[in-house]
C-alpha positions in Angstrom: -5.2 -89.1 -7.8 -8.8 -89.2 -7.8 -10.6 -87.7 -4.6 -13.5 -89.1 -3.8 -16.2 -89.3 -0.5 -18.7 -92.5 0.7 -20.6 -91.2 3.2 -23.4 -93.5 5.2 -27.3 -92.0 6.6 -29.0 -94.0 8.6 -32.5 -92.8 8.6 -34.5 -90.9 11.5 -38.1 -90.4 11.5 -38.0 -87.3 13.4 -34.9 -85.6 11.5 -36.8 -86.4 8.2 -39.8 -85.3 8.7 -38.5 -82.0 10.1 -36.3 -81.9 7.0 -39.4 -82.0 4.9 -41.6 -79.6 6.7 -38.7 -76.9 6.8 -38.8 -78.0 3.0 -42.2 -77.1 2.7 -42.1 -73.7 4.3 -39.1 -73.0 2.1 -40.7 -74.0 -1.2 -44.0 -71.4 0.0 -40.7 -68.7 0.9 -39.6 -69.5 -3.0 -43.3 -68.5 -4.1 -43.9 -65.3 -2.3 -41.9 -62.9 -4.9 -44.1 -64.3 -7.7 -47.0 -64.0 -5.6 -46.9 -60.1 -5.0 -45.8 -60.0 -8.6 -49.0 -61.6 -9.5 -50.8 -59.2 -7.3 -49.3 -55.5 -8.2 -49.9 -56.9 -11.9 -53.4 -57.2 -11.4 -53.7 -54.0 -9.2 -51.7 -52.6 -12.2 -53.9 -53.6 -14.7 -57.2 -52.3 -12.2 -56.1 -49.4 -12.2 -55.5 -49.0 -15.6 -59.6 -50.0 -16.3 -61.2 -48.3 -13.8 -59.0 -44.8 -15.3 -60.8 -46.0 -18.9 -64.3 -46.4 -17.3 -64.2 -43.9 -14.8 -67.2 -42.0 -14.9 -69.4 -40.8 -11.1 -66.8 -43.2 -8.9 -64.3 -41.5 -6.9 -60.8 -42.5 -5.9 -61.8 -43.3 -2.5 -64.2 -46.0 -4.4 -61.2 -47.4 -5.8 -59.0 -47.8 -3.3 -61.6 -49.6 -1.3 -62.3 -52.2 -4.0 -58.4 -52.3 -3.8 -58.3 -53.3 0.1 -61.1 -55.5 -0.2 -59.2 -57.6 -3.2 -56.1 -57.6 -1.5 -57.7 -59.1 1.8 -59.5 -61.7 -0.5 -56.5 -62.1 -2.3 -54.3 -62.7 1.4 -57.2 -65.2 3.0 -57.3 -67.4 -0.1 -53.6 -67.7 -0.6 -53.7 -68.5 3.2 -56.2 -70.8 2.7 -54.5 -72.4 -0.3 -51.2 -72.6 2.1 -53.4 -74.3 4.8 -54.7 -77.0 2.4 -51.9 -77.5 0.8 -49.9 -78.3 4.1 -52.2 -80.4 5.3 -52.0 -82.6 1.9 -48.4 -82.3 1.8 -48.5 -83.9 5.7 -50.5 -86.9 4.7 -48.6 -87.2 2.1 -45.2 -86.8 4.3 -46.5 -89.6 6.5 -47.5 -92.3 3.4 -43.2 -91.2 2.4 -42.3 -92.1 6.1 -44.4 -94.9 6.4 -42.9 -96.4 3.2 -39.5 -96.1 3.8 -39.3 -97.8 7.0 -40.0 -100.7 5.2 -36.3 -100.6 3.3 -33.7 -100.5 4.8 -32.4 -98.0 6.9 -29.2 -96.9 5.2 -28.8 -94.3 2.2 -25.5 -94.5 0.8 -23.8 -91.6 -0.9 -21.0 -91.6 -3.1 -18.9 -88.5 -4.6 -16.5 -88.5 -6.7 -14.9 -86.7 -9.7 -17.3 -87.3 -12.3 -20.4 -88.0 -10.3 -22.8 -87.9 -7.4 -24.5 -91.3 -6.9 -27.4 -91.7 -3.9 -28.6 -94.9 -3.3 -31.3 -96.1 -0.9 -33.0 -99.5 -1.3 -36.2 -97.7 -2.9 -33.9 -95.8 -5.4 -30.7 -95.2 -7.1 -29.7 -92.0 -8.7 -26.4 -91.2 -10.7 -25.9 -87.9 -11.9 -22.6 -85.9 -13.3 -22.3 -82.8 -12.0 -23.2 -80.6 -14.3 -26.8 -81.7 -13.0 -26.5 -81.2 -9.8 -27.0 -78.2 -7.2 -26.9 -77.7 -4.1 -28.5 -75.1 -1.4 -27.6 -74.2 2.4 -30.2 -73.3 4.6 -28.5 -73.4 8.0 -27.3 -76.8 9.2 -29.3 -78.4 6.2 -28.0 -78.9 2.6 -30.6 -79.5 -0.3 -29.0 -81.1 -3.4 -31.0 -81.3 -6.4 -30.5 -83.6 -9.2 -32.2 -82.1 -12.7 -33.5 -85.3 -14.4 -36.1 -83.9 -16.6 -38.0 -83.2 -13.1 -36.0 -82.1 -9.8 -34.8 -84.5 -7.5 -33.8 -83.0 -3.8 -32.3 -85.0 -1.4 -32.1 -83.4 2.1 -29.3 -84.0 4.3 -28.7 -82.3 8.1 -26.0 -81.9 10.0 -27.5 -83.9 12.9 -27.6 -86.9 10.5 -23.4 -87.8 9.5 -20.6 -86.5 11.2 -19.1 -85.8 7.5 -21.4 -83.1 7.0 -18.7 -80.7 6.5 -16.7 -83.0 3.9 -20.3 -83.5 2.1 -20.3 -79.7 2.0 -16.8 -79.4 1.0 -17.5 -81.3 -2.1 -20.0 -79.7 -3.1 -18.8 -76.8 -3.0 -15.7 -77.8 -5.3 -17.7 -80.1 -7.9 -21.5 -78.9 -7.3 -23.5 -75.5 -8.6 -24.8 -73.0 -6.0 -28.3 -72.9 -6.7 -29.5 -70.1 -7.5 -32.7 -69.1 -5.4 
């Protein structure tokens, strides 16, 4: 017997858009590691330069160049996050501006051999090999790999079949790995 799960999202301006800006802060959480990779690297690599060229500097010369990089290096990434935020609202608000033009219903369908979302704006089939999924406290992120990620966000607050949704996942679906 095949299993399989329909499950209807009526859309909400408010849950969406706080989908997208928790979204947001998690795709800046994602960066971070890479981030202070980048920057013990290039302390790393300092260090290793000013030791060849040493000559009438101290330590204490060093280290101070070292704090004043790394608080450059902090207000321009915070700048950087700032700007980008700010884009990624405007551009938030052209998304939620166009899709209450469609209709308010995504549909989603699960079964055996596939995950299939569609919305009046888009339809996306996938077998399951492609797709992954993420918990983040009462929100789920799936993620359809076709050629470039696809994320759909769904919250508890939005279908009472969350837990089903999640069930399935968890039986067909990859745990993404973070």
């Amino acid at each position: 017997m095949e299993s399989s799960l329909q499950v209807f999202i009526n859309f909400n301006e408010k849950i969406t858009r706080k989908q997208l800006e928790k979204y947001y802060l998690f795709s800046w959480k994602k960066k971070l590691p890479s981030l202070l990779k980048n920057f013990f690297f290039i302390v790393l690599f300092l260090t290793i330069i000013d030791s060849i060229f040493k000559e009438d500097r101290s330590r204490i010369d060093f280290l101070n160049f070292i704090g004043i990089f790394l608080t450059v290096y902090v207000v321009l990434y915070v700048a950087i996050f700032y700007f980008n935020k700010a884009n990624y609202i405007s551009k938030t608000n052209k998304y939620i501006a166009e899709l209450r033009e469609f209709s308010p219903v995504s549909e989603l369908y699960f079964d055996e051999n596939s995950f299939y979302l569609k919305t009046e704006p888009f339809d996306i089939r996938s077998i399951w090999k492609n797709i992954s999924y993420e918990v983040l406290g009462k929100t789920v992120y799936i993620t359809v790999k076709m050629g470039t990620p696809f994320t759909y966000i769904i919250s508890e607050d939005e279908t009472d079949q969350y837990q089903n949704i999640l069930d399935f996942l968890k039986k067909k679906s990859n745990t993404k790995k973070t």
